[in-house]
N, C-alpha and C positions, 0 to 999 in steps of 0.2 A: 246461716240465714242471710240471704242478701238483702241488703241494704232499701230501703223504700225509693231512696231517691241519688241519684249519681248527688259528688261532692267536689266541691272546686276549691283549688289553695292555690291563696293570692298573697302578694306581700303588701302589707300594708306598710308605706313607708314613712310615714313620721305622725307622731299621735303625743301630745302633750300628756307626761308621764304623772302629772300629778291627779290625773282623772283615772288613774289604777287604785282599786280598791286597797285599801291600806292594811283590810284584816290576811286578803290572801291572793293580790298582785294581779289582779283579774281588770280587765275594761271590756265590756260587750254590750256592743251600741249598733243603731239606736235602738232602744225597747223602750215602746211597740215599734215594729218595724212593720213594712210594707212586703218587700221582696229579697233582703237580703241585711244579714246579721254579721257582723265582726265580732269575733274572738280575741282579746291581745292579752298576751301572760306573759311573765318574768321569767316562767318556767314552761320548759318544755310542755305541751298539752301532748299527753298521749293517747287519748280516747276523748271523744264525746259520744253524749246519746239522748234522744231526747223522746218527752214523757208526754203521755195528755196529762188532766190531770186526775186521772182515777186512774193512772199509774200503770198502762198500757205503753208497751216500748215503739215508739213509731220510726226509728232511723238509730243507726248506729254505725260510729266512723272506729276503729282502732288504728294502732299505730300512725295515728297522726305525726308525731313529730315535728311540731312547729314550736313556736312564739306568735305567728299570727295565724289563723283561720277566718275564711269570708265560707259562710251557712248560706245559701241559697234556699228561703221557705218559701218557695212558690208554688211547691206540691203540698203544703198544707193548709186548711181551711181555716178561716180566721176563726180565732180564741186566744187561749192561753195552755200555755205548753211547760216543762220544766226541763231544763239543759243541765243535766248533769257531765262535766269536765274534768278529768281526771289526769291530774298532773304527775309527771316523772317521779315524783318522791313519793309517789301512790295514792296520794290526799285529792277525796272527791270533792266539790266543791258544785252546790247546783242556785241553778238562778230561775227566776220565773219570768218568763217572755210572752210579749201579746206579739201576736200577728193577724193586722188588719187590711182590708180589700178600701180601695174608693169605688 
Protein backbone atom coordinates (compact mmCIF):
# COMPACT_ATOMS: atom_id res chain seq x y z
CA UNK A 1 0.00 0.00 0.00
CA UNK A 2 1.44 3.29 -0.83
CA UNK A 3 1.98 5.68 1.50
CA UNK A 4 -0.74 8.60 2.00
CA UNK A 5 1.70 11.33 1.85
CA UNK A 6 5.56 11.54 0.41
CA UNK A 7 8.04 11.85 3.55
CA UNK A 8 11.18 13.98 3.98
CA UNK A 9 14.48 13.28 6.17
CA UNK A 10 16.25 15.92 7.41
CA UNK A 11 19.03 16.15 10.02
CA UNK A 12 18.34 17.85 12.71
CA UNK A 13 21.49 19.10 13.99
CA UNK A 14 21.77 19.96 17.58
CA UNK A 15 18.73 19.40 20.21
CA UNK A 16 19.47 19.61 23.99
CA UNK A 17 19.63 15.73 25.06
CA UNK A 18 18.09 16.10 28.26
CA UNK A 19 14.57 16.84 26.70
CA UNK A 20 14.83 12.91 25.43
CA UNK A 21 12.39 10.95 27.30
CA UNK A 22 14.23 9.08 29.99
CA UNK A 23 11.68 5.79 29.85
CA UNK A 24 12.62 5.13 26.08
CA UNK A 25 15.17 7.97 24.45
CA UNK A 26 12.47 9.52 22.30
CA UNK A 27 11.98 13.69 21.77
CA UNK A 28 9.02 14.61 19.18
CA UNK A 29 8.27 18.21 19.21
CA UNK A 30 6.44 20.49 18.98
CA UNK A 31 3.15 18.63 19.98
CA UNK A 32 0.66 20.23 18.78
CA UNK A 33 2.32 21.01 15.77
CA UNK A 34 1.02 23.12 12.94
CA UNK A 35 2.85 21.69 9.66
CA UNK A 36 5.76 19.70 10.65
CA UNK A 37 6.84 17.18 13.39
CA UNK A 38 10.63 16.10 14.59
CA UNK A 39 11.34 12.73 15.55
CA UNK A 40 14.89 12.46 17.54
CA UNK A 41 16.00 8.89 19.07
CA UNK A 42 19.09 7.32 20.60
CA UNK A 43 18.23 4.46 18.45
CA UNK A 44 17.87 3.85 15.06
CA UNK A 45 13.85 4.41 14.22
CA UNK A 46 13.05 1.89 11.63
CA UNK A 47 9.46 2.42 10.94
CA UNK A 48 6.90 4.82 11.87
CA UNK A 49 3.09 4.88 11.19
CA UNK A 50 0.55 6.80 12.14
CA UNK A 51 -3.16 6.43 13.69
CA UNK A 52 -6.43 8.46 13.98
CA UNK A 53 -7.70 7.68 16.91
CA UNK A 54 -10.31 4.73 16.31
CA UNK A 55 -7.29 3.09 15.14
CA UNK A 56 -7.33 3.52 11.14
CA UNK A 57 -3.73 3.44 9.59
CA UNK A 58 -3.37 6.90 7.81
CA UNK A 59 0.69 6.83 6.61
CA UNK A 60 3.23 4.54 7.00
CA UNK A 61 7.17 5.01 6.56
CA UNK A 62 9.41 1.51 6.93
CA UNK A 63 12.98 1.22 6.78
CA UNK A 64 13.53 4.65 7.94
CA UNK A 65 16.89 4.26 9.32
CA UNK A 66 17.56 7.44 11.14
CA UNK A 67 18.16 8.99 14.55
CA UNK A 68 16.33 12.06 13.34
CA UNK A 69 13.09 12.17 11.22
CA UNK A 70 11.21 15.63 10.22
CA UNK A 71 6.99 14.38 9.55
CA UNK A 72 5.50 16.75 7.38
CA UNK A 73 1.44 16.84 8.58
CA UNK A 74 0.20 19.09 6.11
CA UNK A 75 -1.98 16.49 4.41
CA UNK A 76 -3.78 15.87 7.56
CA UNK A 77 -6.71 17.46 9.10
CA UNK A 78 -6.37 18.87 12.35
CA UNK A 79 -7.07 16.60 15.58
CA UNK A 80 -5.29 14.07 17.28
CA UNK A 81 -3.56 11.18 15.77
CA UNK A 82 -1.17 8.42 17.38
CA UNK A 83 2.56 7.93 16.08
CA UNK A 84 3.63 4.75 16.62
CA UNK A 85 7.90 4.30 16.08
CA UNK A 86 9.50 1.38 16.09
CA UNK A 87 13.01 1.24 16.93
CA UNK A 88 15.89 -1.32 15.76
CA UNK A 89 15.70 -3.48 18.74
CA UNK A 90 11.98 -4.09 17.70
CA UNK A 91 10.33 -1.98 20.77
CA UNK A 92 7.23 -0.08 19.61
CA UNK A 93 6.93 2.87 21.29
CA UNK A 94 3.55 5.47 20.43
CA UNK A 95 2.79 9.00 21.34
CA UNK A 96 -0.29 11.04 20.93
CA UNK A 97 -0.11 14.20 18.49
CA UNK A 98 -2.39 17.21 17.90
CA UNK A 99 -2.15 18.80 14.66
CA UNK A 100 -3.67 22.14 14.37
CA UNK A 101 -4.63 24.78 11.40
CA UNK A 102 -4.66 28.87 12.29
Amino acid sequence: KEPVANHTLEAIYSFDSSLLDEDDGLLIYPNPTQDVLYVVSLEQIQKMELFDLIGTKLWESSGVNTLKYTFYTDFLQPGMFVLVITLEDGKRHSRKIQVFRN
